[in-house]
C-alpha positions as CSV (number, residue, x, y, z in Angstrom):
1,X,115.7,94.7,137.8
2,X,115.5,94.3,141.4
3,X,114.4,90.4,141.4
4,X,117.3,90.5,138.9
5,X,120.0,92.1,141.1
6,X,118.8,90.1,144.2
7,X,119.0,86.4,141.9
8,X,122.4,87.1,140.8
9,X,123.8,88.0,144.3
10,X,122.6,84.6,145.4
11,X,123.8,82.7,142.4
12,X,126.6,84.7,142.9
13,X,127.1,85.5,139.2
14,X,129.2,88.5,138.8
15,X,127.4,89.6,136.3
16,X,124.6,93.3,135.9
17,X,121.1,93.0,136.0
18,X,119.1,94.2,133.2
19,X,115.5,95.1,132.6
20,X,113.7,92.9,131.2
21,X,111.5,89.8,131.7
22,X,114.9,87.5,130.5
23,X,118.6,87.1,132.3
24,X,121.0,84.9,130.7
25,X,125.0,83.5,131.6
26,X,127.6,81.7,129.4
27,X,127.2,77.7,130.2
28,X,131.2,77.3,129.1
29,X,129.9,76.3,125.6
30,X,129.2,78.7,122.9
31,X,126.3,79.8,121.7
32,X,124.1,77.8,124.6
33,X,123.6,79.7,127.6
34,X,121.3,79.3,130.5
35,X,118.3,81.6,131.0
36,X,116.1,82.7,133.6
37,X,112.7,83.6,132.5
38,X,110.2,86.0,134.8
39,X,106.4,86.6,133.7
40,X,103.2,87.4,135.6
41,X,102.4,84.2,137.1
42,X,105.3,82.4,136.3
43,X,109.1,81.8,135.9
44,X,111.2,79.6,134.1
45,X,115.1,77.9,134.1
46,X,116.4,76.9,130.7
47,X,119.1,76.3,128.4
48,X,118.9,78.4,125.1
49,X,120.6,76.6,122.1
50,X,121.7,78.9,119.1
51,X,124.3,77.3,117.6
52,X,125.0,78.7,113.4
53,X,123.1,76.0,111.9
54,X,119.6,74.2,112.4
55,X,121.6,70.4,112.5
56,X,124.2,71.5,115.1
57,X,121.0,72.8,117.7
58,X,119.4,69.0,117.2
59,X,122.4,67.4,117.7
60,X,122.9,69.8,120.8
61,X,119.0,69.3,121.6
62,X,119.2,65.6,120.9
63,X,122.6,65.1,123.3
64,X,120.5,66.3,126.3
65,X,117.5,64.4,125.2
66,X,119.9,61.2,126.1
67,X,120.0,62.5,129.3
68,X,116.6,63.5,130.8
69,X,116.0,61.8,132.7
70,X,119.4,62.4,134.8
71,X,118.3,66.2,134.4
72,X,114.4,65.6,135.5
73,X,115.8,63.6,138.7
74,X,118.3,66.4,139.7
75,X,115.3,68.6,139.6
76,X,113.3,67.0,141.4
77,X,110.9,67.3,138.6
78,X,108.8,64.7,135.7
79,X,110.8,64.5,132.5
80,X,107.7,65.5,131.2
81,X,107.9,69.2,133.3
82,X,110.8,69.4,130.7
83,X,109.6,71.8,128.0
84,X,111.4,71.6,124.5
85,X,110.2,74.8,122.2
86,X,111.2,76.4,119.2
87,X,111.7,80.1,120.0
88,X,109.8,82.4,117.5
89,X,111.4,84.4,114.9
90,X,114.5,82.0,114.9
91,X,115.8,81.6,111.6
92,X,118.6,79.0,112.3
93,X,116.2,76.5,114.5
94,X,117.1,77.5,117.3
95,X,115.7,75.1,120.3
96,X,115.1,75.8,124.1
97,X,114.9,73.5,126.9
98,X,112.6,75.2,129.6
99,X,110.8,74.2,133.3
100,X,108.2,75.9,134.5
101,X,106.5,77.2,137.8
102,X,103.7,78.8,139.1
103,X,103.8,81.7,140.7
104,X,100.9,82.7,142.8
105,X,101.3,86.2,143.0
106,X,102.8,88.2,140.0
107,X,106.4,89.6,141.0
108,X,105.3,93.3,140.6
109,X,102.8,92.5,143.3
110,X,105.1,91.3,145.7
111,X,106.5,92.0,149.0
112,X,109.6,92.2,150.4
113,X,110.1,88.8,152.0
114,X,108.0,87.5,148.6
115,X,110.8,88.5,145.8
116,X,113.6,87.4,148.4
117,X,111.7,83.9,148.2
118,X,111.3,84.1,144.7
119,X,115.1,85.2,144.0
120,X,116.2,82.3,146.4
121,X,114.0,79.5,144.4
122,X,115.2,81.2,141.2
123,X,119.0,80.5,142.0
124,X,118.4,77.5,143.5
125,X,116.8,75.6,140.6
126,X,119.1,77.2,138.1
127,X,122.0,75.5,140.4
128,X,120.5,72.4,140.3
129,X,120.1,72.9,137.1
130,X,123.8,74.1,136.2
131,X,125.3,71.2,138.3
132,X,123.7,68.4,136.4
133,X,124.2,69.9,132.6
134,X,127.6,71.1,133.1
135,X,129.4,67.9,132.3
136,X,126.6,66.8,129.7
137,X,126.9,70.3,127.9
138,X,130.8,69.7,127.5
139,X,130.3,66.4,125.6
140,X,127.3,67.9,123.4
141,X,128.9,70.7,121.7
């Protein structure tokens, strides 16, 4: 909770931390949000699509596909960093669109100055992130 509290005061996302490995936030479309993803010796940035039906996700999935490589170059980042999964136990195929870092220490390890670092990177590649979906969400819903 406290790498989740620290995030969302530099995002500056008025919203409460909650325990977990997984923070979400409303994108402005329904049923897609953007998620943050912490794990041992990794994190992740995302956009979660669960839409009612399995053909509005892959129209939602295949919309951003058109637009990758806009997304890849925002981040700084290969389209192939870009990550497309399936998440388990979704019954109305749900997709998720995920990138991936290291970490080299795991965040329960970590010092002070560490999880400030690692709450700064964590809003500043969800940013980068928001900023160039934003306007590419709107038309895909």
């Amino acid at each position: 909770m406290d790498i989740w509290r620290r995030v969302l005061e530099m995002y500056g996302k008025n919203l409460r931390p909650q325990p977990g490995y997984r923070m979400v936030f409303g994108s402005g479309v329904s049923d897609v949000p953007y998620e943050w993803h912490i794990w041992e010796d990794k994190f992740s940035i995302g956009i979660y699509i669960g839409k009612p039906s399995p053909k509005e996700n892959e129209r939602v999935q295949r919309c951003l596909m058109e637009h990758i490589d806009e997304i890849a170059q925002a981040l700084d980042i290969s389209s192939t960093d870009i990550k497309w999964e399936e998440p388990p136990g979704t019954t109305r195929g749900s997709k998720r669109m995920s990138i991936h870092y290291s970490l080299s220490t795991s965040p329960f390890e970590m010092g002070e100055k560490e999880r400030n670092e690692l709450a700064k990177r964590l809003a500043s590649e969800m940013r980068k992130l928001e900023k160039v979906t934003k306007k590419i969400l709107q038309r895909c819903h």
